[in-house]
Backbone as a printed PyTorch tensor [residue, N CA C, xyz], in Angstrom:
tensor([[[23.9860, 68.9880, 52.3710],
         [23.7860, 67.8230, 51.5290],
         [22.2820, 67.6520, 51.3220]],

        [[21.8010, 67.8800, 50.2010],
         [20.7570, 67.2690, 49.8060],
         [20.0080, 65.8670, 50.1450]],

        [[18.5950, 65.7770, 50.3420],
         [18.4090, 64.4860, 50.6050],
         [18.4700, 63.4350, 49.4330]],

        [[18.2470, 63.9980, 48.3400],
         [18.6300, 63.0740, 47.1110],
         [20.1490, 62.7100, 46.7040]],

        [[21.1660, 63.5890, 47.3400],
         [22.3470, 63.0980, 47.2040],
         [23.0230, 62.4800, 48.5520]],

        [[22.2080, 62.5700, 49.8080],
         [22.5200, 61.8950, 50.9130],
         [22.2820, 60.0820, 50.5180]],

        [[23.5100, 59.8200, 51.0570],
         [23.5920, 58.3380, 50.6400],
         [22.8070, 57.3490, 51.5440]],

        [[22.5260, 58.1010, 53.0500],
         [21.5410, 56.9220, 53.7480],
         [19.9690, 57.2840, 53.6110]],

        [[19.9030, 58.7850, 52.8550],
         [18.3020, 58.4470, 52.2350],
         [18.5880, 57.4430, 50.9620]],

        [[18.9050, 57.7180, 50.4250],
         [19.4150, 57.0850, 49.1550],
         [19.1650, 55.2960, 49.2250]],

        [[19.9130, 55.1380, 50.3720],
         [20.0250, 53.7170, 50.5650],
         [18.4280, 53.5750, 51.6670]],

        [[17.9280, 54.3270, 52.0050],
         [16.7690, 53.6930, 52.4760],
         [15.8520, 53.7300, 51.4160]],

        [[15.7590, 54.4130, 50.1070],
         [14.8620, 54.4010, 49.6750],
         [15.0780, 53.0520, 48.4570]],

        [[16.3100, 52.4010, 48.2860],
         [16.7410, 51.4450, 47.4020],
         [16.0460, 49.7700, 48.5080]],

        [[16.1160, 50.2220, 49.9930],
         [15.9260, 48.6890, 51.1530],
         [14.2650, 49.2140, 51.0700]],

        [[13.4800, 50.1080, 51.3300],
         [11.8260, 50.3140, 50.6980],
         [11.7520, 49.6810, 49.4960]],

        [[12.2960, 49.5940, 48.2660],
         [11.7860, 48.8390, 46.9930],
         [12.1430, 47.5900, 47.1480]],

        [[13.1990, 47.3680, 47.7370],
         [13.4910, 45.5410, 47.9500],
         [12.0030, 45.0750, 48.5960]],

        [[11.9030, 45.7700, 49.7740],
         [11.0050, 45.0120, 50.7310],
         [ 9.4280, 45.2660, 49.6440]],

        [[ 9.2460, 46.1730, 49.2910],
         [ 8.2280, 45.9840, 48.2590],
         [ 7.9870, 44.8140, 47.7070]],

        [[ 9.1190, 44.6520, 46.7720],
         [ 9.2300, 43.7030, 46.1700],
         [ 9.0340, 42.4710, 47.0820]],

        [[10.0270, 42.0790, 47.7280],
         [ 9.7310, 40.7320, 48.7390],
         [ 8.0490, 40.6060, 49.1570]],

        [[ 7.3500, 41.8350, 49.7150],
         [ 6.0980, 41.5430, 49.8010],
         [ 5.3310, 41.2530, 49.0320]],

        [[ 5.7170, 41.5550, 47.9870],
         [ 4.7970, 41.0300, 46.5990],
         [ 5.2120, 39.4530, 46.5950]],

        [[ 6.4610, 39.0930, 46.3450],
         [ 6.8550, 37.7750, 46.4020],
         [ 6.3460, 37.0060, 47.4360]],

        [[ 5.7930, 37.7390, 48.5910],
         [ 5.7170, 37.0090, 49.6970],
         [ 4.0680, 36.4100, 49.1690]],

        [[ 3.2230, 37.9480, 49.2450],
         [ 2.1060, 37.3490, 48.5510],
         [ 0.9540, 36.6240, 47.7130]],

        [[ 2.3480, 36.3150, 46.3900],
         [ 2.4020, 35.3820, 45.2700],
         [ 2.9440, 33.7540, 45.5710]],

        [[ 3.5780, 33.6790, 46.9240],
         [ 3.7800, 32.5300, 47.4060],
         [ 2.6700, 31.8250, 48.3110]],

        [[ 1.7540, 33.2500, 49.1840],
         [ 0.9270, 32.7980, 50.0190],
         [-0.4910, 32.4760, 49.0250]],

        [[-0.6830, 32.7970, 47.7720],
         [-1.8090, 32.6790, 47.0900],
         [-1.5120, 31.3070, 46.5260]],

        [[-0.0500, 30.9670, 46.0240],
         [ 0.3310, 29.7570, 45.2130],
         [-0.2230, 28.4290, 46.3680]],

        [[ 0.5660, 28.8440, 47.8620],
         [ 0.1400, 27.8860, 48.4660],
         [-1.4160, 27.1530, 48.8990]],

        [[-2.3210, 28.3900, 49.0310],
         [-3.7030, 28.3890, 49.5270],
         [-4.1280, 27.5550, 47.9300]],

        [[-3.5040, 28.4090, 46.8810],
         [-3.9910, 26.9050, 45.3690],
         [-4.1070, 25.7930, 45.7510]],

        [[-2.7200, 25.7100, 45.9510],
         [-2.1680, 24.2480, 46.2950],
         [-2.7360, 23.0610, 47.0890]],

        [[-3.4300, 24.0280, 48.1530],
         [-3.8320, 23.0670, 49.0450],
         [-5.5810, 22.9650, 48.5860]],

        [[-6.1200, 23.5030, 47.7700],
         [-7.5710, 23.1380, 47.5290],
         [-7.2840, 22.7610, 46.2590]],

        [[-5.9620, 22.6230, 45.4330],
         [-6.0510, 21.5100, 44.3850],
         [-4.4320, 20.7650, 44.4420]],

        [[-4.4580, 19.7540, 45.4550],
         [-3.3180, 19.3550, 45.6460],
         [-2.7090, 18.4170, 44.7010]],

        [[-1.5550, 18.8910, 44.4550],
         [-0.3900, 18.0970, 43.1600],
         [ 0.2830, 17.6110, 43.6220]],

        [[ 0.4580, 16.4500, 43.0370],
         [ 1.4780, 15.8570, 43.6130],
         [ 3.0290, 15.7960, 43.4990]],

        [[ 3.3550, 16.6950, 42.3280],
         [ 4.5050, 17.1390, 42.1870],
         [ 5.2450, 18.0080, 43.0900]],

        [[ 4.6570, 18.6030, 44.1170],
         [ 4.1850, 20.2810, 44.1240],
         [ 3.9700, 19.7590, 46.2130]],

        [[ 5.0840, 20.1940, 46.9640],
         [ 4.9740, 20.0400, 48.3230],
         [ 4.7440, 21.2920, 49.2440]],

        [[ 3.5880, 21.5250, 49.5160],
         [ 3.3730, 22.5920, 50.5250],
         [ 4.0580, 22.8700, 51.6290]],

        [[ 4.4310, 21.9050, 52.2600],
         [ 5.7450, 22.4350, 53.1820],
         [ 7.0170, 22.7780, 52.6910]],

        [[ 7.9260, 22.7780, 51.4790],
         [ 8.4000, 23.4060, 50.7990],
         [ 8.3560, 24.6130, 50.2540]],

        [[ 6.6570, 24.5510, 50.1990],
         [ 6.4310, 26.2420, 49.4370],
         [ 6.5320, 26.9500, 50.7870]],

        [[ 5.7030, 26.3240, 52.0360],
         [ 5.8880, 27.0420, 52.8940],
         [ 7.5840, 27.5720, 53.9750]],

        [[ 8.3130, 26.4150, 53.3580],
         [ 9.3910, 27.0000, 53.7910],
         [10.5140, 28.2310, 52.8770]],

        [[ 9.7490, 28.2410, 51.3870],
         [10.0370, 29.2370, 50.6720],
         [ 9.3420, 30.7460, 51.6670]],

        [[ 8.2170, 30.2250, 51.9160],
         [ 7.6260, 31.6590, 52.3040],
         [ 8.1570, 31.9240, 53.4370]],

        [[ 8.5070, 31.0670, 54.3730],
         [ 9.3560, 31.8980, 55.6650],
         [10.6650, 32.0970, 55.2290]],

        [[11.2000, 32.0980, 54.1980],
         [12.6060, 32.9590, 53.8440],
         [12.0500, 33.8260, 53.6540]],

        [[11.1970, 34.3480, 52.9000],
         [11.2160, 35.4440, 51.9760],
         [10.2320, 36.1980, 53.2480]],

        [[ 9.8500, 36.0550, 54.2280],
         [ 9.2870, 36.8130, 55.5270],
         [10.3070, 37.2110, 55.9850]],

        [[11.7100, 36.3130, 56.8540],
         [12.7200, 36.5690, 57.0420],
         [13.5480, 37.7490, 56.9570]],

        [[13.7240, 37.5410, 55.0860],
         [14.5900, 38.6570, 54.2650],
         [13.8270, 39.9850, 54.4000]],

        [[12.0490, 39.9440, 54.3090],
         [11.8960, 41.1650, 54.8460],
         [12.0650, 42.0350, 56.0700]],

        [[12.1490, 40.6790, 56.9160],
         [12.5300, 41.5220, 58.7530],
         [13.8020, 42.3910, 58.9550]],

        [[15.0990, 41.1930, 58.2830],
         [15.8650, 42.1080, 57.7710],
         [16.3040, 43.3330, 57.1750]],

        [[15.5680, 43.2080, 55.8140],
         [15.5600, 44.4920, 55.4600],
         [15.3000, 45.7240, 56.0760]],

        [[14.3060, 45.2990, 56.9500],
         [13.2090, 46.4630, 57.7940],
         [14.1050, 46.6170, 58.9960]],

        [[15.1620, 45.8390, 58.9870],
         [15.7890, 46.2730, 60.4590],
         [17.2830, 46.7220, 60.1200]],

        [[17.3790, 46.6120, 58.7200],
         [18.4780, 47.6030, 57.6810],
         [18.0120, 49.0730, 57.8260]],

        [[16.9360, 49.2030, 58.0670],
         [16.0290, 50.4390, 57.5230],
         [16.5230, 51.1330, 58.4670]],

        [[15.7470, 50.2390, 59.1250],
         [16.1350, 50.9210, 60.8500],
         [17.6850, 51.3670, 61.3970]],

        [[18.2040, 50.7950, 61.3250],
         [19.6210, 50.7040, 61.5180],
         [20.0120, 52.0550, 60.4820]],

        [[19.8770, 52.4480, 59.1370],
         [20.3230, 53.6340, 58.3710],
         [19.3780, 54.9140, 58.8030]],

        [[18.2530, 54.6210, 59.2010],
         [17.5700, 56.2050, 59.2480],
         [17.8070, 56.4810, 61.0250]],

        [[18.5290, 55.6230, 61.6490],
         [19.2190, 56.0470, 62.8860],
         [20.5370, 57.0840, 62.8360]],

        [[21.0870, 56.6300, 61.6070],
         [21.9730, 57.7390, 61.2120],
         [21.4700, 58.8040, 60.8010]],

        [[20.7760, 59.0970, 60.2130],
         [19.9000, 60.3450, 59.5710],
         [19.5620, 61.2920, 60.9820]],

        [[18.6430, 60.4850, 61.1260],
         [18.3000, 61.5790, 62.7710],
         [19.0960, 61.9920, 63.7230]]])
């Protein structure tokens, strides 16, 4: 079996672009917040954003321990 048609490379390399992604999201939340707090709105609650950003930390631990969990099969 090929590694491009093996389904747990396959699927590790689909949980690598999630977590990409989430880190980008993560980073676009940690820049929104540091805004936030040197021009504070009042619409706009930093402990909210910050509890957005510990999901989206979360979902990456996960992922990364998806990772883990499929390239245990591989080896």
């Amino acid at each position: 079996m090929s590694a491009l048609t093996n389904p747990y490379v396959l699927k590790i390399h689909e949980l690598n672009k999630e977590i990409d992604r989430l880190k980008i999201d993560k980073s676009v939340i940690e820049y929104d917040l540091n805004e936030y707090k040197r021009y504070p709105v009042a619409t706009v609650c930093p402990d909210l954003i910050k509890e957005d950003l510990q999901k989206v930390i979360n979902d990456i631990q996960v992922k990364e321990a998806q990772i883990l969990k499929v390239s245990k099969f591989i080896r």
